[in-house]
C-alpha positions in Angstrom: -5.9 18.3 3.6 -3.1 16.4 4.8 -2.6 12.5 3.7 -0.9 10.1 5.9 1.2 7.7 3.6 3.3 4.3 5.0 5.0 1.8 4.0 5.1 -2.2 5.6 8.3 -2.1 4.2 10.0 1.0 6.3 8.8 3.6 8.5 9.1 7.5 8.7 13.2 8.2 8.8 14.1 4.9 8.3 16.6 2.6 6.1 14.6 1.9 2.9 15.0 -2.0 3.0 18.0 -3.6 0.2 15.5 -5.2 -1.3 13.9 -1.6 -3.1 17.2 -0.4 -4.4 20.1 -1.4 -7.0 21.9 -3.6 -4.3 19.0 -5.8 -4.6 16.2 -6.7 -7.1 15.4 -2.8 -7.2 11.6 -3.2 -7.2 9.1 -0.6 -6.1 8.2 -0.3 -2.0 4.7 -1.3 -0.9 3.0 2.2 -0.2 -0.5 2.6 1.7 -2.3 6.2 2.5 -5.7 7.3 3.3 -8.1 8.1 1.1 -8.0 12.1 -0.5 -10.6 14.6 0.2 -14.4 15.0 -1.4 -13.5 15.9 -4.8 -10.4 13.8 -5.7 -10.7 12.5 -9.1 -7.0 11.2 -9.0 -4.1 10.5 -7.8 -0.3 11.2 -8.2 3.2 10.0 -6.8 6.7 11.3 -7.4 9.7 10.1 -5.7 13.0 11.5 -5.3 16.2 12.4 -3.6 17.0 15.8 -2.7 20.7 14.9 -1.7 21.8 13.7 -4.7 25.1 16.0 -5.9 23.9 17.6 -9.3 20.2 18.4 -7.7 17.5 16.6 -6.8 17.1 13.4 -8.3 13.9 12.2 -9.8 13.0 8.2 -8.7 10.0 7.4 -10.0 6.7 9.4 -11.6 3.5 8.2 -11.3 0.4 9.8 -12.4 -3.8 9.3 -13.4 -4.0 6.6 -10.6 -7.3 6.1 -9.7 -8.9 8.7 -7.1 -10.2 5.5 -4.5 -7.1 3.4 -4.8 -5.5 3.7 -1.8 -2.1 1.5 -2.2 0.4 0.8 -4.5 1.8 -3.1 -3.9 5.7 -3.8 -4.2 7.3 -4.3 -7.2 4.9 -2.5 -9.4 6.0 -2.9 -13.4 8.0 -0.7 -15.1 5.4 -0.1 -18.3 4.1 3.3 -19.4 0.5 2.3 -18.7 -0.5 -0.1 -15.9 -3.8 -1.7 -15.6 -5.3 0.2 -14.2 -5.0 3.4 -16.5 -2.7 5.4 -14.4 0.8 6.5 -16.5 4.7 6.5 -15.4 6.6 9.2 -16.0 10.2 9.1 -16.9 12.8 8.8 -13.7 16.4 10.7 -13.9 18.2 7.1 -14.7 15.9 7.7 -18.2 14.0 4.9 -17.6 10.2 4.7 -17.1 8.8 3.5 -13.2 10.6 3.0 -10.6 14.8 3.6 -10.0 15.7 2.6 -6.6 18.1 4.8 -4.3 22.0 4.0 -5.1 23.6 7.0 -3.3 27.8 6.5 -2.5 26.5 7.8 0.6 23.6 8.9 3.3 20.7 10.5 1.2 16.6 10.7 1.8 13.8 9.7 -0.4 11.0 11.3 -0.3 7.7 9.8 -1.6 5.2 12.6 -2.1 1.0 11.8 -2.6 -0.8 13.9 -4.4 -5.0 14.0 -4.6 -6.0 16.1 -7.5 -9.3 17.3 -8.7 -8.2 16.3 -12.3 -6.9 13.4 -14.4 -3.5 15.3 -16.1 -3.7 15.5 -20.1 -0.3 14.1 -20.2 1.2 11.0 -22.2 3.4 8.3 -20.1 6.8 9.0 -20.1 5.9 12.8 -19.4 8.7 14.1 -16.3 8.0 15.3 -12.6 8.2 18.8 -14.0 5.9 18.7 -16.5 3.5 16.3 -13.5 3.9 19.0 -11.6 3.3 21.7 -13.8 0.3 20.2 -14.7 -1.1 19.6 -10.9 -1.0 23.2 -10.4 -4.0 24.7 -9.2 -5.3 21.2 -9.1 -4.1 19.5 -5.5 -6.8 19.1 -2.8 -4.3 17.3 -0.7 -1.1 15.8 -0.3 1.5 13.9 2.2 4.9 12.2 1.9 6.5 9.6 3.7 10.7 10.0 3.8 12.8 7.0 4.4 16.9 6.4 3.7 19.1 4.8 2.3 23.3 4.3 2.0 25.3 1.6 0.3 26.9 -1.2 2.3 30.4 -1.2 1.4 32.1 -4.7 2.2 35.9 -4.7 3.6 36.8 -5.0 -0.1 35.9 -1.5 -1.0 32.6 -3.0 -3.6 29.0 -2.9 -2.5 
């Protein structure tokens, strides 16, 4: 099953807005999608950037969310465990939650929804290989929604 996932914030192929990456406060999109198939008992999101030079790079890991929320609001913290029970992985900056795009040029983000029939017996902090590792054989569904981003430079050469 396929799951449609948006964003107020940007729309499929767009510019991912200042405001979610290091130029600006670097806080976490808004993200909506429909609900997962008969079965879900959670929910997972992983983020990265398959353009980035030394392979694709790993923005931010989120896993256990519960299987009927169906949004994520902006600017979600950057703890191992959020209220709600679901756990953050570790992104490729080595930080836990969300790292916003900083590319020295054009690169796309892709943020990938996952329903799975499972919660994953993994501790916070746990990376998008071991997430998906343990989502195999578990995903009933999934979508992604893919927007882009490039640094501004200024007549100056900086950012």
């Amino acid at each position: 099953m396929d799951i449609k996932i948006t964003s107020p914030a940007f729309k499929e192929g767009e510019m991912i807005p200042k405001k979610y990456t290091c130029d600006g406060p670097d806080v976490s999109p808004p993200l909506i999608w429909n609900a997962g198939p008969s079965g879900t008992k959670s929910m997972a999101l992983v983020c990265d950037d398959p353009d980035a030079p030394r392979g694709t790079w790993v923005h931010w890991v989120i896993f256990n969310l519960p299987a009927d929320l169906k949004e994520l609001q902006e600017n979600i913290p950057k703890q191992d465990v959020l209220k709600n029970g679901a756990k953050q992985g570790r992104n490729d900056f080595g930080g836990i939650g969300y790292g916003g795009p900083c590319p020295p040029a054009l690169h796309r983000y892709f943020f990938k929804v996952y329903a799975l029939d499972a919660m994953l017996n993994l501790q916070a902090g746990a990376t998008k290989g071991q997430i998906l590792k343990a989502m195999e054989g578990h995903i009933l569904g999934q979508g992604q929604l893919m927007g882009t981003y490039m640094r501004q430079m200024d007549y100056r050469g900086g950012v």
